[in-house]
C-alpha positions in Angstrom: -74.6 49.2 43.3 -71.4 49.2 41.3 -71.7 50.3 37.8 -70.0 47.9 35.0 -68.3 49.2 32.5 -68.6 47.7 29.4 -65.8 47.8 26.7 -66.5 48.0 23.1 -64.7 45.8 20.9 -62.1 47.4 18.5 -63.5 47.0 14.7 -61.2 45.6 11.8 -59.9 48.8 9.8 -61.4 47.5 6.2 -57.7 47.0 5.1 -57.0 44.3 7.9 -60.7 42.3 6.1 -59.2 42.5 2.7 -55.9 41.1 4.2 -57.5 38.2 6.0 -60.0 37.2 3.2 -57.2 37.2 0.8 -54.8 35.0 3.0 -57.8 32.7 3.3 -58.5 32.5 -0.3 -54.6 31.3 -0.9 -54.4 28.9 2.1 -57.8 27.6 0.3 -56.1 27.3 -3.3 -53.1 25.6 -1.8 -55.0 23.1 -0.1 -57.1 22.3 -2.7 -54.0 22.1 -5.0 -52.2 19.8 -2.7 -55.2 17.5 -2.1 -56.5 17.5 -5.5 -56.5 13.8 -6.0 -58.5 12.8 -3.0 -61.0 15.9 -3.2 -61.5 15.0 -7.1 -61.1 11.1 -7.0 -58.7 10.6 -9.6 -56.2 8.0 -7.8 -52.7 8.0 -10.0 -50.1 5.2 -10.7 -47.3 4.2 -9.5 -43.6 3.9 -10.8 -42.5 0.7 -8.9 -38.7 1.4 -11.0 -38.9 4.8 -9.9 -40.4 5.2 -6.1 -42.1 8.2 -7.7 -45.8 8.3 -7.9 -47.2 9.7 -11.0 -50.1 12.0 -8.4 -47.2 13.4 -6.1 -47.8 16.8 -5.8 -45.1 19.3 -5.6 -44.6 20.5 -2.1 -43.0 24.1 -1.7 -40.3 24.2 0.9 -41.0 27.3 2.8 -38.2 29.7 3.5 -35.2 27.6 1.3 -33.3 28.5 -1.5 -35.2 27.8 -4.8 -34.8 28.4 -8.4 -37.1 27.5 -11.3 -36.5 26.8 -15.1 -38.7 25.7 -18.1 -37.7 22.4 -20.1 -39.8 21.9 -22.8 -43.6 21.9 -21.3 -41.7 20.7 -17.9 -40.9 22.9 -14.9 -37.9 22.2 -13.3 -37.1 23.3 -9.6 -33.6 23.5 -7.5 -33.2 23.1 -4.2 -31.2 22.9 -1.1 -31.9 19.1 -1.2 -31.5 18.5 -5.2 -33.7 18.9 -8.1 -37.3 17.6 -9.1 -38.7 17.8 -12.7 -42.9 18.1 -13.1 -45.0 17.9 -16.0 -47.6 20.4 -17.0 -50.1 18.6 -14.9 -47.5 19.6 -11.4 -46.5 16.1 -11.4 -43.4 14.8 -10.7 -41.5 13.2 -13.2 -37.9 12.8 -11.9 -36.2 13.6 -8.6 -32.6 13.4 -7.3 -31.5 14.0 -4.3 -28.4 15.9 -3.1 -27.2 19.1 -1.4 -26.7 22.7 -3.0 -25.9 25.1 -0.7 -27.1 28.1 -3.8 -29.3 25.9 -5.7 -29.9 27.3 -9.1 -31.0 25.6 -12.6 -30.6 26.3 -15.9 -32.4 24.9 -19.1 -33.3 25.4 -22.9 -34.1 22.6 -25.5 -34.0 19.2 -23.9 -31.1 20.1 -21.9 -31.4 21.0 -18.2 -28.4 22.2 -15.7 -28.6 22.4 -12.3 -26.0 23.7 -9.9 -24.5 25.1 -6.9 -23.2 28.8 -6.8 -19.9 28.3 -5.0 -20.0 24.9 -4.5 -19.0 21.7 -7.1 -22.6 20.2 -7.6 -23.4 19.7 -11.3 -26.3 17.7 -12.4 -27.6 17.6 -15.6 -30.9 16.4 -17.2 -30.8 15.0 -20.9 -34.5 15.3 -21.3 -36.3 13.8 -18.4 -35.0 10.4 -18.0 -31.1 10.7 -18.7 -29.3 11.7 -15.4 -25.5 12.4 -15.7 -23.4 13.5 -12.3 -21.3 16.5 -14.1 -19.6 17.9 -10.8 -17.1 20.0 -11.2 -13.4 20.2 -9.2 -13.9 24.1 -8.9 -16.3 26.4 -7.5 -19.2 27.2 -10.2 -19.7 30.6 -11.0 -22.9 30.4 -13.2 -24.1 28.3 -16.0 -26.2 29.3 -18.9 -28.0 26.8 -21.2 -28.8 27.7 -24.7 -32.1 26.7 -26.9 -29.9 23.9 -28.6 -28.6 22.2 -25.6 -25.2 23.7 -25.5 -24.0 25.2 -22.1 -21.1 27.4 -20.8 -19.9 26.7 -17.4 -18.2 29.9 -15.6 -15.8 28.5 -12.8 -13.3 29.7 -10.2 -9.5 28.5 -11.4 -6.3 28.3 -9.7 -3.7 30.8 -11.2 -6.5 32.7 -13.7 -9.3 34.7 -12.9 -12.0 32.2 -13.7 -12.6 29.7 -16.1 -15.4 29.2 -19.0 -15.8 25.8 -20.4 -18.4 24.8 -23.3 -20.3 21.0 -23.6 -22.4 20.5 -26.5 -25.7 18.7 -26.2 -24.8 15.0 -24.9 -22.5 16.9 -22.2 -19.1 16.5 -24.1 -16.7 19.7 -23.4 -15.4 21.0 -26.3 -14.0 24.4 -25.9 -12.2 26.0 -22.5 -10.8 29.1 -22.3 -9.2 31.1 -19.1 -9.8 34.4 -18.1 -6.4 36.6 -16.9 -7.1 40.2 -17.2 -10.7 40.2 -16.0 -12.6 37.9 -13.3 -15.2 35.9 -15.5 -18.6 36.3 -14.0 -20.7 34.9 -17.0 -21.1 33.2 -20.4 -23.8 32.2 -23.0 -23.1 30.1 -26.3 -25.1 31.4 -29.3 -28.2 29.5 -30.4 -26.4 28.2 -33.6 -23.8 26.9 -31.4 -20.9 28.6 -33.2 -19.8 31.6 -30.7 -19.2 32.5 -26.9 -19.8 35.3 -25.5 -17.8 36.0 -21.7 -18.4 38.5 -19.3 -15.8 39.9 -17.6 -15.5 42.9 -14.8 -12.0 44.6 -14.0 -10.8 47.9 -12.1 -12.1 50.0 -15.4 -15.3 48.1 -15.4 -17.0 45.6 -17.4 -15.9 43.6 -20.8 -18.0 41.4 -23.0 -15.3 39.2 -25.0 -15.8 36.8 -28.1 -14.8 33.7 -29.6 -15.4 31.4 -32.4 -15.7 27.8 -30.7 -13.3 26.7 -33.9 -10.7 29.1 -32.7 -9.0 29.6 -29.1 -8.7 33.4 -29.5 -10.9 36.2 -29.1 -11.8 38.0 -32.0 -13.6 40.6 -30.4 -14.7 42.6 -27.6 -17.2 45.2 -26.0 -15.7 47.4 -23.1 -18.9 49.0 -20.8 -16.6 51.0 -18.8 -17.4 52.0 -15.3 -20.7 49.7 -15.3 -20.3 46.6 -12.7 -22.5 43.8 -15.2 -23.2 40.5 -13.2 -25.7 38.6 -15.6 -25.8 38.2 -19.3 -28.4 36.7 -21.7 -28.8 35.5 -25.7 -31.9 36.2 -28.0 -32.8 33.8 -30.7 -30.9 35.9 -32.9 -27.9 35.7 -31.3 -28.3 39.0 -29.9 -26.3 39.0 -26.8 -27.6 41.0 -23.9 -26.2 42.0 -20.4 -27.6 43.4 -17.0 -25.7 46.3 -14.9 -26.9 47.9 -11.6 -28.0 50.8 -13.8 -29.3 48.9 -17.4 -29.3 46.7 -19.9 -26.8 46.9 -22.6 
């Protein structure tokens, strides 16, 4: 009689356990985050004026563009398909939509931005129930919001090597200046509202320049030779701060 053979089965390497359990334990958190109202019984309202329901959960899109912002105790989120605004219970307050190509979002005080890197969509939040269509007839750069509401928008230009304009809290413009011997990548308004601060990168390298929002020209400036710098920031000081592919100056 013929002898069977009999195979034994290849045992999970302890790593490949830890691996599973773990992806178990978040596919159980997300459900249970997701569901929350019907496992816990707490049915929410309804915003007939709105079309938003007061339980909606927020639903991460899987493998799209999003960027995320605080506002106040509110999380704000940009997407491919426009922005949503969520309490600090995840649920959704306000929700617009429209297409971003880059989304990104920007926020401080009760003032949030969201926009399109490359594209013309500019939407603004003026705390979470003012909604004002800001879009722009260049391609946006980048947009920084500071703690008071005030925010600098860095755009392409025609004839000039970008373009930095300032609104103040309402969304009113009230200072513009062009770039023309550096292309403008960034630009953050102070916290007291009273400077800007743009960053510009040339052949020799980088250049922070300054102005006084009461006065169109620059009264000073910080060369960083040889250091590409892409991103720039502003303490509560007024400290301004900026990121290289080797540090931060």
């Amino acid at each position: 009689m013929a002898q069977t053979k009999r195979r034994n089965r290849p045992k999970l390497g302890k790593k490949n356990t830890i691996a599973a359990v773990t992806l178990l334990l978040i596919l159980a958190a997300l459900l249970v985050f997701l569901y929350r109202e019907e496992i816990f019984g707490s049915p929410g309202k309804y915003d007939e004026d709105s079309g938003i329901s007061d339980s909606e959960p927020f639903t991460y899109e899987n493998g799209s563009n999003q960027s995320f912002a605080l506002m106040g105790k509110c999380l704000a989120i940009a997407s491919s398909s426009g922005l949503q605004l969520l309490d600090n219970d995840g649920k959704t307050i306000s929700r617009q939509v429209f297409s971003m190509d880059i989304p990104c979002v920007s926020a401080g005080g009760d003032t949030c931005v969201f926009y399109d890197v490359g594209g013309t969509a500019l939407r603004v939040l003026f705390g979470p129930e003012e909604y004002a269509e800001m879009d722009t007839e260049s391609p946006i750069i980048a947009v920084n919001v500071n703690s008071a509401g005030y925010f600098a928008v860095t755009t392409e230009e025609s004839g000039f090597k970008g373009c930095v304009t300032v609104y103040d809290s309402s969304g009113e413009p009230i200072y513009k200046w062009y770039a023309g011997s550096g292309y403008a990548l960034d630009a953050v308004v102070t916290p007291d509202n009273k400077r800007l601060a743009v960053l510009c990168v040339g052949e020799s390298g980088s250049v922070l320049h300054f102005f006084r929002l009461t006065d169109e020209d620059e009264y000073s400036s910080a060369p960083i030779p040889a250091e590409l710098c892409f991103e720039m920031g502003c303490s509560e000081n007024g400290n301004i701060y900026v990121l290289s592919e080797k540090a931060i100056y």
